[in-house]
N, C-alpha and C positions, 0 to 999 in steps of 0.2 A: 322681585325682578329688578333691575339693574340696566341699566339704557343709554348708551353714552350716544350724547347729540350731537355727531359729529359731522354735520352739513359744512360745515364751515372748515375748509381743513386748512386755511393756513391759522384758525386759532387751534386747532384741536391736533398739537403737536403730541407727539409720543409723553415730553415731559408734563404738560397738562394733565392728559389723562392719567399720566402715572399718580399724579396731586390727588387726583378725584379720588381713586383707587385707595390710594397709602391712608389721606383721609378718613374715608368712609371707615377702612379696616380699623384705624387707630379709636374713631366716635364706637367700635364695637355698633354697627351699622351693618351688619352682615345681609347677606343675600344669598338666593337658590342659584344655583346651576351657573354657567357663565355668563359674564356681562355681555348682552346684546349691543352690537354698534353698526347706529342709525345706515352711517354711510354706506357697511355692506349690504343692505336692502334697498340700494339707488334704483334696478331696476322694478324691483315692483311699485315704486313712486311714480317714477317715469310712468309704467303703467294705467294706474289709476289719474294722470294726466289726463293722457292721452284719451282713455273713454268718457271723459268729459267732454276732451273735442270734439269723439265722434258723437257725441249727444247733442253739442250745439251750448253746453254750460260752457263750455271754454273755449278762446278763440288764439290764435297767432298774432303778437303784435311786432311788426317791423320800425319800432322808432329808432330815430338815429341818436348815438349819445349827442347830438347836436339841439335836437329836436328836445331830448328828455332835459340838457342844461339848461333849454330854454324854460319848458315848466318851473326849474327849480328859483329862477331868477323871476320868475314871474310874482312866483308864490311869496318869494324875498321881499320881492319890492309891495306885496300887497301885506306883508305879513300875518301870511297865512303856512299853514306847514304842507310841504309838497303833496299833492295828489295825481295823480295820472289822468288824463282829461278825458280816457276812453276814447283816444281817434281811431284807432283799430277794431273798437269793440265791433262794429257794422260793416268794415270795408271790407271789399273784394279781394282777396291773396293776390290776385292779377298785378295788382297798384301796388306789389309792394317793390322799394326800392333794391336794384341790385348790389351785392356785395353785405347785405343786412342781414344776417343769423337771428330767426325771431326767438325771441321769448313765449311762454305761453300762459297768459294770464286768466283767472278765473273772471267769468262773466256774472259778479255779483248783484242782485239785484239792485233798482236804482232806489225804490220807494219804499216808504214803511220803515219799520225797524225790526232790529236783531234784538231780541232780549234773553237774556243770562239770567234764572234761577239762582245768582249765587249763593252758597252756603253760609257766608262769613258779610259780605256784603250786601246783601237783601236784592232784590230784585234791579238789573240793571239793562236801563234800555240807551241803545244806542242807535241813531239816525240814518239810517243806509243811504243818505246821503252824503254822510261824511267819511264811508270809508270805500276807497276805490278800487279796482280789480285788480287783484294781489299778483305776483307771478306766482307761477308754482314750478313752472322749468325755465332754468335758466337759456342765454342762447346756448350757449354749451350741451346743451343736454341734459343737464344735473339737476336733480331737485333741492328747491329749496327749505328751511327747518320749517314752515308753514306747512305746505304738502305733505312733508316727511313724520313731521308730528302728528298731525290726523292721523295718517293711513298706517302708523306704527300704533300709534292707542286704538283704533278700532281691531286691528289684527291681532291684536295682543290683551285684547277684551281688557283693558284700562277702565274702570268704571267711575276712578273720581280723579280730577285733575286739582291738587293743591298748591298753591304757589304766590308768591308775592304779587301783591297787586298794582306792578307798573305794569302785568302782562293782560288787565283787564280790556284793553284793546282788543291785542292777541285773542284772547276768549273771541270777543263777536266775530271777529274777522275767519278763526278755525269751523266758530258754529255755521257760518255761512256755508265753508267749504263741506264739512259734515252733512248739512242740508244738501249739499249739491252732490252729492255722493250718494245719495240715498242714506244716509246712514245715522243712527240716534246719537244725539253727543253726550258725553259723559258728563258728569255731576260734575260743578266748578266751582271751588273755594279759593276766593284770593285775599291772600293774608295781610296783614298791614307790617311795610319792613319795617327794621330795625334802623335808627336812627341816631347818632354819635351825644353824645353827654352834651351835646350846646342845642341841641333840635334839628340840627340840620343832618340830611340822610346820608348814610354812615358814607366815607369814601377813604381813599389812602392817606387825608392828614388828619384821619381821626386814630391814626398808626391799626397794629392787626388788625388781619381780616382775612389769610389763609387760615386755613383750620391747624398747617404746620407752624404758624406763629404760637396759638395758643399751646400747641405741646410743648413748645422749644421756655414758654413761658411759666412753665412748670403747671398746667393744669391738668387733674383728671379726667379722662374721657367723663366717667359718670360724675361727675361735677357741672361740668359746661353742657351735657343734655339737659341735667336735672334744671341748670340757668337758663336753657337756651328755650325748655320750655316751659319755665314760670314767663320767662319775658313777654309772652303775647296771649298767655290764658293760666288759667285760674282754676282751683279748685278748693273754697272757701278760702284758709286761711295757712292751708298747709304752702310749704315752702320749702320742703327735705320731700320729694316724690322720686321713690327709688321706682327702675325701669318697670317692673312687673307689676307697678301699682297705674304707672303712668299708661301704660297698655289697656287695662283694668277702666280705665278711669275716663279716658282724651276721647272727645267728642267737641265737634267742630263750633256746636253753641255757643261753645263757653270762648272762640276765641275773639277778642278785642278788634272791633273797626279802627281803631288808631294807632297810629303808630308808636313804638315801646322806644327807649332810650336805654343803648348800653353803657351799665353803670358797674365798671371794674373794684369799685369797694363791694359790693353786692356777691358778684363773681366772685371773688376770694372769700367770703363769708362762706359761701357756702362751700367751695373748691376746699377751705378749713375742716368743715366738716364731715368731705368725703376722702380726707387725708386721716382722721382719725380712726374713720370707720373702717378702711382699707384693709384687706389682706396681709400681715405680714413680711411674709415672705416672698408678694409681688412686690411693697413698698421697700423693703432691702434691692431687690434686683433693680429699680426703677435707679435707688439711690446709688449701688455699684456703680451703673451706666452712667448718671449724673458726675460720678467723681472720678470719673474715668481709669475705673479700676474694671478689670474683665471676667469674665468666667472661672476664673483662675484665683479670684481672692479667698484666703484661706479662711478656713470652718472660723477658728478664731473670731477674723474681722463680721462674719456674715454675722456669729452670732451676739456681739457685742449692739454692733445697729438692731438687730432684733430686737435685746435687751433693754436698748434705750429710746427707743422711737416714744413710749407713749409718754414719759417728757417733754418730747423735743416737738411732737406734735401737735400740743397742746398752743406750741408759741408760732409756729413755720404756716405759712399762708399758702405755698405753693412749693413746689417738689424742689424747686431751684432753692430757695430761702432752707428749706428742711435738709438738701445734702450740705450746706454751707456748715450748717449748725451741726451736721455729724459729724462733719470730716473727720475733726480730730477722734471717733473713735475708731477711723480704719487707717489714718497717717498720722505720725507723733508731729507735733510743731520741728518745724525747723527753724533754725538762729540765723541772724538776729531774726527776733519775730516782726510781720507785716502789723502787728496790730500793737500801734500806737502806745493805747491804755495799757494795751498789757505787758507791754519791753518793761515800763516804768516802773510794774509792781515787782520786778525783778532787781532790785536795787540793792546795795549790798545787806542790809537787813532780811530784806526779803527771802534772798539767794541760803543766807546764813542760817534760819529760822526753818526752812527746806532740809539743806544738808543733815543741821540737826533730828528732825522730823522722819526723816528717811532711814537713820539710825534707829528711830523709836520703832519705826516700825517692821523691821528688819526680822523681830524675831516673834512678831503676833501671830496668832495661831490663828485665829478665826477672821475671815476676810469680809464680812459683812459690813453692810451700812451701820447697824449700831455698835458693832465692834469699832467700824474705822472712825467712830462721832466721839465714842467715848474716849480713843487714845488720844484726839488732838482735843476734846477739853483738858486730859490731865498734861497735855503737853504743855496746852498755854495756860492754865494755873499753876502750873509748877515754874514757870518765866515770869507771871503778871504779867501777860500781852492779852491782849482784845483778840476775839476768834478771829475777825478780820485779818488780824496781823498776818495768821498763818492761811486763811481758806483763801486769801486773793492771791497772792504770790504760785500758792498751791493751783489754785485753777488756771493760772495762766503758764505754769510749769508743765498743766499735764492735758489743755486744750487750743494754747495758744490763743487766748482769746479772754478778754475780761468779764465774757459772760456764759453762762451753760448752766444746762441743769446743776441742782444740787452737786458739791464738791460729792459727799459721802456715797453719793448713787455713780459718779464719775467714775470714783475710786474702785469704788466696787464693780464695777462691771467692763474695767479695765483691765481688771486682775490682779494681783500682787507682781507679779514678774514685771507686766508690762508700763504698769505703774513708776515701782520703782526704778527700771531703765531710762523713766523720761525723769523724773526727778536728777536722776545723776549724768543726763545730757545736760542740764541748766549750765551755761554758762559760769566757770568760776564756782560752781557747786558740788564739791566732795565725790570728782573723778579718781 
């Protein structure tokens, strides 16, 4: 089930939730039925309010923001973090001042403590001293994500609430309202966040941190779950935990009180790994999209990327690096070339060793990797030139680039046609 917390509606814009949405779908994170949203069950919050009132757990409080800026300056100057003093929790409605739309806040007890069974955290007590009567409607009428959250996990039979553990307040303060409802609270596991490569907890200059960062970064969905949950727990010594094991396996013991550090060599280690293991003919589609070629590229191109991936995968860390490294088998280089090294290996030697090269093999019959090894050893024995001579010029003739898999595997799985087409676009080379 799927729950979008949308109490808060100038954050929970259309394009927010849209993030949440496109996210989840991209993690393969799927869900039943349609997403539930919080804000359209306002009025049964309101509700469940209100029978607190009429039970005497909740009361009307008429403070003035006057009144309330004073608490917060009080608290400033004692340095202490704001609490509500409870002046309404006892007063008569009679007293209250006119023009003032109350709040309605929970009448939490004052003595004792709230304590939390957590799963992950062990046992966790907190002072009902310290935490003071919450709202639950605003003056407006509206509920707030306190209220809204109980009364949507009890309704919705929620039996374990897991989540990071700045919300370890939140727990006592929900279990309170839970208590005050009559109602059992669900199992709380609060997990220790993730926290940026220097220890300090993760924030926006520790750079990504939407989940559409990480696609736009070229990583696998199933790579960054498989990372996202080795980060906080464990299963001996394994490291590669594909989904149906991770299902199989994840129990809340095993996960870690402290906090983990995201470590991006880590993440592409394994993001490597689930680039090799991948589908085919989803890692072509992903790669067309990357090179901004569309539905429309021809059987040709689709099938040469096929051809060449488990090369090219063995070196590419992430889907971005992996279409770079293809390109050249779905677009010929165009001149002058961008890359440096390789303008250079085209020098007239180079260009001329080409030409000649491209005559050799003009009338070869068999297009294969040991076919195309053996003609350019008898080419450069029959010059005295070093392979070098002819396989650099070559691969940068027919990649654009000073580096690629093997020439002979390039060759071949370029085809002869398309091969020799780029050879005789070389600049200066036997047009």
């Amino acid at each position: 089930m799927l729950r979008i917390e949308d109490t808060d509606r100038k954050l929970s814009t259309p394009e927010a939730i849209d993030a949440i949405l496109d996210g989840l779908r991209w993690l393969e994170l799927d869900w039943d039925r349609d997403a539930y949203f919080q804000s359209q069950r306002a009025e049964r919050h309101a509700a469940a309010a209100h029978s607190l009132l009429e039970q005497g757990r909740a009361y009307r409080c008429y403070c003035t923001p006057e009144e309330l800026a004073e608490m917060r300056e009080a608290a400033k100057r004692e340095g202490r973090s704001m609490r509500y003093d409870g002046r309404w929790r006892d007063r008569d409605p009679s007293e209250a001042p006119e023009g003032v739309d109350p709040v309605i806040r929970l009448k939490a007890p004052l003595d004792g403590e709230t304590v939390i069974d957590d799963q992950v955290q062990g046992p966790v007590r907190v002072e009902n001293s310290q935490l003071d009567d919450m709202i639950l409607l605003r003056s407006d009428g509206t509920p707030t994500y306190m209220l809204s959250v109980v009364v949507d996990d009890h309704d919705m039979g929620v039996t374990h609430v897991i989540r990071g553990d700045d919300h370890l307040t939140n727990a006592a303060r929900q279990t309170q309202l839970f208590l005050a409802l009559d109602w059992t609270p669900p199992v709380f596991g609060h997990i220790p966040l993730i926290h940026g490569a220097d220890g300090q907890k993760l924030s926006k200059r520790h750079g990504a941190l939407g989940i559409d960062a990480y696609q736009e970064m070229g990583y696998l969905p199933a790579a960054l779950r498989n990372y996202l949950l080795r980060l906080g727990w464990s299963h001996g010594d394994e490291e590669i935990i594909p989904t149906e094991q991770a299902i199989a396996w994840f129990d809340l013991d095993a996960v870690g009180k402290s906090p983990s550090r995201i470590d991006f060599d880590k993440l592409e280690s394994v993001n490597q790994h689930y680039l090799r293991e991948a589908d085919t003919e989803t890692l072509v589609e992903l790669l067309l999209s990357r090179l901004g070629i569309g539905d429309d590229a021809a059987d040709t191109v689709r099938a040469r990327l096929a051809t060449g991936l488990g090369s090219l995968t063995e070196r590419a860390k992430n889907l971005n690096e992996l279409a770079e490294m293809a390109r050249f088998y779905a677009q010929a280089p165009s001149y002058p070339l961008e890359n440096a090294k390789a303008a250079k290996l085209l020098n007239d030697d180079g260009v001329a060793h080409l030409t000649d090269f491209a005559a050799a093999l003009q009338p070869l019959d068999g297009w294969g990797e040991a076919e195309l090894e053996q003609a350019a050893r008898d080419f450069v024995a029959a010059r005295d030139i070093g392979l070098g001579k002819l396989a650099q010029p070559l691969r940068a003739a027919l990649t654009g680039s000073n580096a690629s898999p093997g020439i002979f595997e390039v060759l071949h799985i370029l085809g002869k046609e398309e091969a020799l087409t780029r050879l005789s676009a070389v600049p200066g080379g036997g047009q």
